[in-house]
Residue frames as a rotation matrix with the C-alpha (Angstrom) as fourth column:
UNK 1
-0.404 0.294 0.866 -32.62
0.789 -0.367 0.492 -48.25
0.463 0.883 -0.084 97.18
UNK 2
-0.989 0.074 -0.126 -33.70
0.001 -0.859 -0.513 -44.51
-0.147 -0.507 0.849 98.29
UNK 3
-0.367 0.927 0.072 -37.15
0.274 0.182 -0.944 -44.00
-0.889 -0.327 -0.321 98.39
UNK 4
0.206 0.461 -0.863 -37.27
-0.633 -0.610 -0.476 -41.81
-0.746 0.645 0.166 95.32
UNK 5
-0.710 -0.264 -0.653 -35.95
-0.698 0.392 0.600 -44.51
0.098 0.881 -0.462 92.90
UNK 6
-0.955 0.239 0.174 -38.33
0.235 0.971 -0.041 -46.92
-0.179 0.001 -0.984 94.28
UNK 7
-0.202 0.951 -0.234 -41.34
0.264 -0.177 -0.948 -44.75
-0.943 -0.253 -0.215 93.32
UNK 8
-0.161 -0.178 -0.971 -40.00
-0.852 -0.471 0.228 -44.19
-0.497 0.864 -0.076 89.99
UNK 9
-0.952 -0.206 -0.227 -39.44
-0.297 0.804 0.515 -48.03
0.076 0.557 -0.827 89.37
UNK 10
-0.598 0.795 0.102 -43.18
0.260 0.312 -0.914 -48.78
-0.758 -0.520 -0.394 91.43
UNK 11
0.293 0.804 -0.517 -44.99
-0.207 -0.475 -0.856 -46.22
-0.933 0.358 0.027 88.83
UNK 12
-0.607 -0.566 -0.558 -42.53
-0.792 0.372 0.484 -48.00
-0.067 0.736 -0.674 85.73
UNK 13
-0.998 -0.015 0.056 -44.21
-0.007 0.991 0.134 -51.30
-0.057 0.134 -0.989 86.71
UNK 14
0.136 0.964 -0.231 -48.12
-0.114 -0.216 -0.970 -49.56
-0.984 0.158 0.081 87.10
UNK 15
0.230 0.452 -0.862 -47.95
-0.868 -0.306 -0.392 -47.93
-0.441 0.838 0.321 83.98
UNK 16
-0.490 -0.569 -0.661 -46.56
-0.869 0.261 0.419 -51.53
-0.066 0.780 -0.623 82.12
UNK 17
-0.753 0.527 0.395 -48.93
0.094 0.679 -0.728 -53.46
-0.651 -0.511 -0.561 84.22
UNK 18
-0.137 0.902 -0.409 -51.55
-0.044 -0.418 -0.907 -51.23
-0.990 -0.106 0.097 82.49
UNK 19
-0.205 -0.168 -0.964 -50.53
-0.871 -0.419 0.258 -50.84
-0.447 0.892 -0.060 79.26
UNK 20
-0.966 -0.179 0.186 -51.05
-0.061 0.858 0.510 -54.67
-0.251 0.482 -0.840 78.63
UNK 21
-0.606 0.781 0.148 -54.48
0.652 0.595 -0.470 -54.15
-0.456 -0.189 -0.870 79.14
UNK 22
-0.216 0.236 -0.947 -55.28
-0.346 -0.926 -0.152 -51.43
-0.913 0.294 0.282 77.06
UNK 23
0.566 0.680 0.466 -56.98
-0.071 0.603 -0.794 -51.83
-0.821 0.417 0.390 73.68
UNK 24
-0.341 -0.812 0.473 -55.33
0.192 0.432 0.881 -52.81
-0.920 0.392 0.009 70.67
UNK 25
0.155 0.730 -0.666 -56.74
-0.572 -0.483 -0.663 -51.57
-0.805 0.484 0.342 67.57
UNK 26
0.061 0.061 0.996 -56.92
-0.026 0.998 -0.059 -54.48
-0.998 -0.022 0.062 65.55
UNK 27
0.135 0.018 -0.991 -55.58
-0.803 -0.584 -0.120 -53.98
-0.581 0.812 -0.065 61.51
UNK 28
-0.930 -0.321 0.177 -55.12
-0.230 0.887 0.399 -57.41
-0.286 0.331 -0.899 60.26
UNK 29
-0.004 0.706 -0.708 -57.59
-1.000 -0.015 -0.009 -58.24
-0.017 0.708 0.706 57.39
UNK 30
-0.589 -0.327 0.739 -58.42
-0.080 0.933 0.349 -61.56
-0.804 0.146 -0.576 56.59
UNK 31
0.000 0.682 -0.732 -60.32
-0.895 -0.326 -0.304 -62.25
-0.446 0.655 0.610 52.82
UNK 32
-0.283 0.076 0.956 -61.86
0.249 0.969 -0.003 -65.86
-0.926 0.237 -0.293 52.17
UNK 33
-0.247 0.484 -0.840 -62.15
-0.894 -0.447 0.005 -65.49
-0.373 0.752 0.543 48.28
UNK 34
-0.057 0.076 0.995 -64.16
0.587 0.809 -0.028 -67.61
-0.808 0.583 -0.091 45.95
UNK 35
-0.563 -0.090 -0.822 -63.83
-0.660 -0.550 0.513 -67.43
-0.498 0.831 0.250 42.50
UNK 36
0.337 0.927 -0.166 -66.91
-0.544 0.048 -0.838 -68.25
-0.768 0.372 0.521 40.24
UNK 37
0.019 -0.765 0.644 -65.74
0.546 0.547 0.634 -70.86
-0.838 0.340 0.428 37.69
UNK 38
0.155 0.200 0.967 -67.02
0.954 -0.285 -0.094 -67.73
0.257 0.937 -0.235 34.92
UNK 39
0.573 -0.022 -0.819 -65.80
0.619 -0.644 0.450 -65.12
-0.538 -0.764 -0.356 36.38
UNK 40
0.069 -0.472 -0.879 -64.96
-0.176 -0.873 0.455 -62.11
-0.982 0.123 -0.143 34.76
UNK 41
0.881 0.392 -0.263 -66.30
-0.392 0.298 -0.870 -64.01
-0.263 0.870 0.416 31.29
UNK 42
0.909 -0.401 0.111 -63.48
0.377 0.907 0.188 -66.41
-0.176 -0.129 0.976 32.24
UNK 43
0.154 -0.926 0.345 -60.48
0.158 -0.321 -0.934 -64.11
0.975 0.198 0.096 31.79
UNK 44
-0.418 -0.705 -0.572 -58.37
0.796 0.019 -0.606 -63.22
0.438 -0.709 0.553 34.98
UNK 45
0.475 0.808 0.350 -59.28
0.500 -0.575 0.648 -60.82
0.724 -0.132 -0.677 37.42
UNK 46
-0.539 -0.840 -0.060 -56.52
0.342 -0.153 -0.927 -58.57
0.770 -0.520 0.370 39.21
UNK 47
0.732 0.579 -0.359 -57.69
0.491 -0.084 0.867 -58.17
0.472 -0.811 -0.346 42.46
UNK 48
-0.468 -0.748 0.469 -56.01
0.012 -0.537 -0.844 -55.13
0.883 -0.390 0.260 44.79
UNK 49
0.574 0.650 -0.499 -56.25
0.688 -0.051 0.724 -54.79
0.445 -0.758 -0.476 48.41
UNK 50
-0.064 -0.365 0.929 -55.69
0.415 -0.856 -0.308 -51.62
0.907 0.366 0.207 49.90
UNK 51
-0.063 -0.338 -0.939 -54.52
0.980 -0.199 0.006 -49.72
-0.189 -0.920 0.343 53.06
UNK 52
0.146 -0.051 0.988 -55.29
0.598 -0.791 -0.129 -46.11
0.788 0.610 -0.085 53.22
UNK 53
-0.008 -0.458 -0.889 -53.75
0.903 0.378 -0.202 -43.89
0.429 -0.805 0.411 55.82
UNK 54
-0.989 -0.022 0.148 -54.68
0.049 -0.982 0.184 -40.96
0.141 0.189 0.972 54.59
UNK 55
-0.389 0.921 -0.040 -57.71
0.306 0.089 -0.948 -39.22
-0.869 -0.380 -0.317 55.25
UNK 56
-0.036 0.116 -0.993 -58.05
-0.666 -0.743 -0.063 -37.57
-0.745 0.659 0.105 52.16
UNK 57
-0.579 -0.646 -0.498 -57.34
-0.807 0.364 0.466 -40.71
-0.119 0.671 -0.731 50.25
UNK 58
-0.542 0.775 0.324 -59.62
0.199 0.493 -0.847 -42.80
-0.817 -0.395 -0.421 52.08
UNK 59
0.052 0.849 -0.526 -62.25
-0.114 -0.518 -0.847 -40.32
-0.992 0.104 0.069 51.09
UNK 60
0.024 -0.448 -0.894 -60.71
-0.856 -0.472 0.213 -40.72
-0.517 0.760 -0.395 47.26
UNK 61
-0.992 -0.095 -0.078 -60.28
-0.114 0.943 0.312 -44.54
0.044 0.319 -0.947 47.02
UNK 62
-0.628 0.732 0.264 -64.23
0.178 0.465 -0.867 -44.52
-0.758 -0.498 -0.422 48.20
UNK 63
0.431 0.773 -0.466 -65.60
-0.469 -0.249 -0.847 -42.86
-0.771 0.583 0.256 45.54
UNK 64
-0.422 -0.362 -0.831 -63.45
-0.887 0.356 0.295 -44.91
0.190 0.861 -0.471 42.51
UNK 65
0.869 0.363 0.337 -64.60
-0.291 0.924 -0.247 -47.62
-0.401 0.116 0.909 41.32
UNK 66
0.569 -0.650 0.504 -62.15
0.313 0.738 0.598 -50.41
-0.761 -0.182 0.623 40.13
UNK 67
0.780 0.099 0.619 -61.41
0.618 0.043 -0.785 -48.90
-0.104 0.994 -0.028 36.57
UNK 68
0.729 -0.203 0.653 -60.53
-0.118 -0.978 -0.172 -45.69
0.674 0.048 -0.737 38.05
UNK 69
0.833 -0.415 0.366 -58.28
-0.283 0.249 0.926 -47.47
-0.475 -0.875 0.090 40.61
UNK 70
0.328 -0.682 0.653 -56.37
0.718 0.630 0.297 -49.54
-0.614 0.371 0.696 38.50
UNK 71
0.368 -0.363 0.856 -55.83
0.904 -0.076 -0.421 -46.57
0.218 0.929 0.300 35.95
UNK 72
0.609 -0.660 0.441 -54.40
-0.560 -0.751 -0.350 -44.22
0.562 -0.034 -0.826 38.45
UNK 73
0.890 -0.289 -0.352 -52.76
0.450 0.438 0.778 -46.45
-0.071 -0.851 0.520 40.83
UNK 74
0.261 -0.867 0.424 -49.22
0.889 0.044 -0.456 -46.15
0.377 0.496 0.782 38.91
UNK 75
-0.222 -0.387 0.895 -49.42
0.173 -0.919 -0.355 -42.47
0.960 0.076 0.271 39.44
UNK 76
0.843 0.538 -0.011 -50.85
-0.002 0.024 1.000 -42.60
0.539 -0.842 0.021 42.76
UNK 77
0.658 -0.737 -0.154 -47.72
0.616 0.409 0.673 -44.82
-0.433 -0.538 0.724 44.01
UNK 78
-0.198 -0.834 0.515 -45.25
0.822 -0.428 -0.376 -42.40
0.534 0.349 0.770 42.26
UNK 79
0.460 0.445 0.768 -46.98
-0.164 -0.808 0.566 -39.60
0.873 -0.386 -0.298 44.18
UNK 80
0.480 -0.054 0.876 -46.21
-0.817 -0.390 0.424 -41.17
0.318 -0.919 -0.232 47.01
UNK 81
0.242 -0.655 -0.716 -43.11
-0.455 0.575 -0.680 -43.09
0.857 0.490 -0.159 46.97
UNK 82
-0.730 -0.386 0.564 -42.64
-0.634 0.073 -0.770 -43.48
0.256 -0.920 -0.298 51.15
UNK 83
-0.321 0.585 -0.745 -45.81
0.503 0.771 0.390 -45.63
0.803 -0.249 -0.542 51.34
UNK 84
-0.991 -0.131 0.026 -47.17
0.017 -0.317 -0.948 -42.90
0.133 -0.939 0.317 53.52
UNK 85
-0.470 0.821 -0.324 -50.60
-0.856 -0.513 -0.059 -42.16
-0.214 0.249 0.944 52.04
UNK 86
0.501 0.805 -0.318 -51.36
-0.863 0.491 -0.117 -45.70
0.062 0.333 0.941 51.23
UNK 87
-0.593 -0.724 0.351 -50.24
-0.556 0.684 0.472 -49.69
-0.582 0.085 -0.809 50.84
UNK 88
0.503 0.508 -0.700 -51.38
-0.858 0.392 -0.332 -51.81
0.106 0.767 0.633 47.99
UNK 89
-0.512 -0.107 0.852 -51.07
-0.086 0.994 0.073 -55.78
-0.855 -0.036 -0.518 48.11
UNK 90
-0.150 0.316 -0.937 -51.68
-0.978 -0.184 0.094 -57.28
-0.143 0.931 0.337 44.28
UNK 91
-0.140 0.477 0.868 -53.50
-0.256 0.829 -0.497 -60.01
-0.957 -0.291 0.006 44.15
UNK 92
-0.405 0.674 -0.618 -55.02
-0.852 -0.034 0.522 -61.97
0.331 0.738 0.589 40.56
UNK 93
-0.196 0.327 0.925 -57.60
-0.105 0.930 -0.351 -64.99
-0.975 -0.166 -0.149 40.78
UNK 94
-0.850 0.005 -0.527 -58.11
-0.524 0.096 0.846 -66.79
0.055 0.995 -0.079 37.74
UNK 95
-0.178 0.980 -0.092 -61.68
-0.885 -0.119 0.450 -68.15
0.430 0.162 0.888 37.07
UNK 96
0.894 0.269 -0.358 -62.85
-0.121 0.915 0.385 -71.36
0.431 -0.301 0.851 39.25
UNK 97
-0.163 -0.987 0.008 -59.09
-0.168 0.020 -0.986 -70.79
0.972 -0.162 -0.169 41.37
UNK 98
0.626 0.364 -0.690 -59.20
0.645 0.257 0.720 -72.02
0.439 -0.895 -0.074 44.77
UNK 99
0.371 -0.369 0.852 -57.95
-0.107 -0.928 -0.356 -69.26
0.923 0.040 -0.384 46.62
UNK 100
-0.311 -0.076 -0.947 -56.09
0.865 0.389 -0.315 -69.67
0.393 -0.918 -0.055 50.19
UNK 101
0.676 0.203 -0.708 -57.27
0.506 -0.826 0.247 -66.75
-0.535 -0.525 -0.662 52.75
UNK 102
-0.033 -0.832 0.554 -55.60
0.496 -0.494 -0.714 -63.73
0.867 0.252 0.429 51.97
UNK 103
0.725 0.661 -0.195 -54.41
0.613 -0.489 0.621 -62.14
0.315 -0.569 -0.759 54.96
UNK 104
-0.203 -0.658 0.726 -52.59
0.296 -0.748 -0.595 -58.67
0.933 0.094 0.347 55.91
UNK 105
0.636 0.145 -0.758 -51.91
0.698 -0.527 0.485 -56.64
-0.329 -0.838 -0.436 58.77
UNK 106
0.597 -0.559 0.576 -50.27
-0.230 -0.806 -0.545 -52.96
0.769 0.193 -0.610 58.79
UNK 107
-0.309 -0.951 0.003 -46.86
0.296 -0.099 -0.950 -52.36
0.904 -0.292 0.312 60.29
UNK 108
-0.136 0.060 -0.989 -47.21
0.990 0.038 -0.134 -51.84
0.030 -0.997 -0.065 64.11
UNK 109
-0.732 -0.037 -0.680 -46.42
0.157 -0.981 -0.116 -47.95
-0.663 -0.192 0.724 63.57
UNK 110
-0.821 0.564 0.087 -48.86
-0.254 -0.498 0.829 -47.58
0.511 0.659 0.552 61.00
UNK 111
-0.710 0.651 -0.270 -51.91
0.704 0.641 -0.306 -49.14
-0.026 -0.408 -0.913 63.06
UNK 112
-0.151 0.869 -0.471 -53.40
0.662 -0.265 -0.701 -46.29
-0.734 -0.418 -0.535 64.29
UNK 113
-0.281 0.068 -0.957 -53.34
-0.494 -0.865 0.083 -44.08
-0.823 0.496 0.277 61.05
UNK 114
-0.922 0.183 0.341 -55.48
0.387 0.443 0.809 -46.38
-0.003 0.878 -0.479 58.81
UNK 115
-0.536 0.707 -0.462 -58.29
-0.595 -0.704 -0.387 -44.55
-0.599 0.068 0.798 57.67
UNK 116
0.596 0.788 -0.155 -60.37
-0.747 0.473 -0.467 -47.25
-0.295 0.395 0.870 55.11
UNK 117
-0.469 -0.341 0.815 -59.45
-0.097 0.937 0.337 -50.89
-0.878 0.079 -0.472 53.82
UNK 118
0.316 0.566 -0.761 -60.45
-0.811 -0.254 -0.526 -51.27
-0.491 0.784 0.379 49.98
UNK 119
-0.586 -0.380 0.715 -60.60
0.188 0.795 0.577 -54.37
-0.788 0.472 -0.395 47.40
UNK 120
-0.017 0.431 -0.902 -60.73
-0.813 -0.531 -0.239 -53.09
-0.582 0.729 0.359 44.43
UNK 121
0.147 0.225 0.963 -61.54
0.235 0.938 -0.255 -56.49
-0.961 0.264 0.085 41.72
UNK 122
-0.588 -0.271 -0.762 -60.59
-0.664 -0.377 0.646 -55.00
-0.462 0.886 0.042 37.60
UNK 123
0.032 0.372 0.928 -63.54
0.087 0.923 -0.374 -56.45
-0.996 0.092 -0.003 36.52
UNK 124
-0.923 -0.103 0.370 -64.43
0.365 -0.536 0.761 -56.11
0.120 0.838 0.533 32.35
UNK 125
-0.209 0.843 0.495 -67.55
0.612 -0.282 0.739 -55.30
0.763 0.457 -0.457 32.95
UNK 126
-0.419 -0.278 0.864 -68.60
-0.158 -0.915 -0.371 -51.76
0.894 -0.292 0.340 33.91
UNK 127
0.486 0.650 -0.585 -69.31
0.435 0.400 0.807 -51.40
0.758 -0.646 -0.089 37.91
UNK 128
0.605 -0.689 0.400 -67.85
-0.778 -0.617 0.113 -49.78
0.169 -0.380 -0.909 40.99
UNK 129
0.685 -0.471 -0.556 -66.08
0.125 0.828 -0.547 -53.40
0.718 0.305 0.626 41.80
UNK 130
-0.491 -0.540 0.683 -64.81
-0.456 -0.509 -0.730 -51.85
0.743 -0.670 0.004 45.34
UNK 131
0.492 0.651 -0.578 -65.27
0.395 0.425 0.815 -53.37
0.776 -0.629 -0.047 48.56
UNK 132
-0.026 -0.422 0.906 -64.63
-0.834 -0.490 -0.252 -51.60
0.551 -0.763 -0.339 52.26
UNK 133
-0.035 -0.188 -0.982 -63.15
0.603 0.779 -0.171 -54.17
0.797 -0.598 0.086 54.80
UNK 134
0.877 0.130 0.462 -63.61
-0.411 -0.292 0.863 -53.02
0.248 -0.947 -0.203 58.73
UNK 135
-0.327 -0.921 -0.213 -59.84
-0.517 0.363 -0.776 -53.66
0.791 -0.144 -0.594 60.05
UNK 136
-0.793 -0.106 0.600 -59.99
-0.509 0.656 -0.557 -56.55
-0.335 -0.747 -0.574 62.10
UNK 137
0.176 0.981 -0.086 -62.73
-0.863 0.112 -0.493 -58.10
-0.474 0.161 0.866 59.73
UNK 138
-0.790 -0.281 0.545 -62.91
-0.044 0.912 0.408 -61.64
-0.612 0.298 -0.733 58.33
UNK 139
0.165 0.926 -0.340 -64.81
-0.616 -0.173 -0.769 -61.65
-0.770 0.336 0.542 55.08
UNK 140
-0.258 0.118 0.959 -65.74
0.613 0.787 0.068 -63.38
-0.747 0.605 -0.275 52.27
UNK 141
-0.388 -0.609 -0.691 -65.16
-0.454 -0.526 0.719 -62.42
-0.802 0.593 -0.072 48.75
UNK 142
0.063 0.704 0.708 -67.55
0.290 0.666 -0.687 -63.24
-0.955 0.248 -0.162 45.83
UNK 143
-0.417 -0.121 -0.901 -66.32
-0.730 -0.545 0.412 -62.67
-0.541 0.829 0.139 42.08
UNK 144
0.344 0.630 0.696 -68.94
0.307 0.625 -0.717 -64.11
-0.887 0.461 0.021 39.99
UNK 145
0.227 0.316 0.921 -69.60
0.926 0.223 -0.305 -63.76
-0.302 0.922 -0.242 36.50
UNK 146
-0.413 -0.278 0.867 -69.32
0.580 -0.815 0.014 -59.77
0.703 0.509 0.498 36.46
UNK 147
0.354 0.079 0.932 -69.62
-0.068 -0.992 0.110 -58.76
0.933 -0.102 -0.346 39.72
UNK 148
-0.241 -0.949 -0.205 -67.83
-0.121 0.239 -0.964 -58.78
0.963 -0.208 -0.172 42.66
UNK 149
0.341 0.523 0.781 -69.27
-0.394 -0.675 0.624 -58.92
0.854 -0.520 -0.024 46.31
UNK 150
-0.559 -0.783 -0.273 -68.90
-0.091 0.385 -0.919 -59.43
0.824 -0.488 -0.286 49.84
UNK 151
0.394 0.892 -0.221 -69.72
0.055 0.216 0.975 -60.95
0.917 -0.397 0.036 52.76
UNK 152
-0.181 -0.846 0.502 -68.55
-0.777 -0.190 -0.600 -60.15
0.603 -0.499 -0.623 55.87
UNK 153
0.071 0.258 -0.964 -68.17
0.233 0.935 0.267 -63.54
0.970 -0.244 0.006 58.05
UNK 154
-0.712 -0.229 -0.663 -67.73
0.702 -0.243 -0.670 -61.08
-0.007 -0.943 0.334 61.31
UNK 155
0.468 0.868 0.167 -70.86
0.875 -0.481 0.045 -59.11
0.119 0.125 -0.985 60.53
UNK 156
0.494 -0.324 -0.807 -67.94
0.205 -0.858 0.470 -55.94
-0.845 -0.398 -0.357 60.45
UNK 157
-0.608 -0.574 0.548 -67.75
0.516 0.238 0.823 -55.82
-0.603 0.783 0.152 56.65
UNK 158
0.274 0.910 -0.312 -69.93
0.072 -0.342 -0.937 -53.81
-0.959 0.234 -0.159 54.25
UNK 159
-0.017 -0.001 1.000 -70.72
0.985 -0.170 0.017 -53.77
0.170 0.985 0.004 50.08
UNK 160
-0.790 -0.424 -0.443 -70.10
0.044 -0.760 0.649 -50.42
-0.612 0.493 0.619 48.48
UNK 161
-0.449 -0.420 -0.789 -71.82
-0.747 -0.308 0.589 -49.50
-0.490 0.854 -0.175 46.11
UNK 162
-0.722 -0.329 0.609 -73.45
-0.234 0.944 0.233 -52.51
-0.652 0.026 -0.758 45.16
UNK 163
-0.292 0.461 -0.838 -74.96
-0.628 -0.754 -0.195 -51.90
-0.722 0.469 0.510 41.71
């Protein structure tokens, strides 16, 4: 081997050596839900969890509350048919439902362009009914009677909003 190929292959194996050890930005949700056996004055309760990749959206999904979520979503996702600006996982719990974990992760390529994590809960009664997940967070999910909250079980979770 000439010298120059063997400094090419030497600085091939550094940089792969390194690269294992570099951080990983961690996007995989996990959401322990309980449901309240009166929840939502016993009717169903669609529950969305959201991916936002956009900044601008982010900033948009934070300030709706669940009503306003659920009654643009439709048009939202026609806006943006490529799934670039957002991902939406649809979820319902029915009242006293034992829920298993729910858990997501974004698409390798999308990792580093996630900009907020939202569960949005359609409750009837009026409220913002939004929670922000911390990516790489393990929380806990409370849908009582007519409101929705959360706990984070990695202390990297936080209520909205929590009116």
């Amino acid at each position: 081997m000439r010298p120059n190929h063997r400094l090419w292959v030497g600085l091939a194996i550094a940089l792969l050596a390194t690269a294992c050890f570099l951080p990983v930005r961690q996007t995989r949700v996990t959401l322990h839900v309980q449901v309240a056996p009166d929840a939502n004055h016993n009717a169903p309760i669609p529950v969305d969890l959201v991916f936002a990749y956009d900044k601008a959206v982010a900033g948009a999904l934070a300030g709706l509350s669940a009503v306003d979520w659920f009654a643009r979503k439709a048009q939202m996702r026609r806006d943006d048919p490529r799934r670039a600006a957002f991902d939406v996982w649809e979820y319902e719990c029915v009242p006293g439902q034992e829920v298993p974990p729910i858990e997501q992760s974004v698409p390798a390529g999308a990792r580093r362009w996630v900009r907020g994590i939202f569960v949005f809960a359609n409750y009837r009664s009026a409220g913002p009914h939004r929670l922000r997940l911390a990516p790489g967070s393990s929380s806990l999910a409370l849908l009582g009677t007519d409101v929705a909250l959360l706990n984070g079980t990695t202390a990297s979770a936080s209520v909205l909003d929590p009116r």
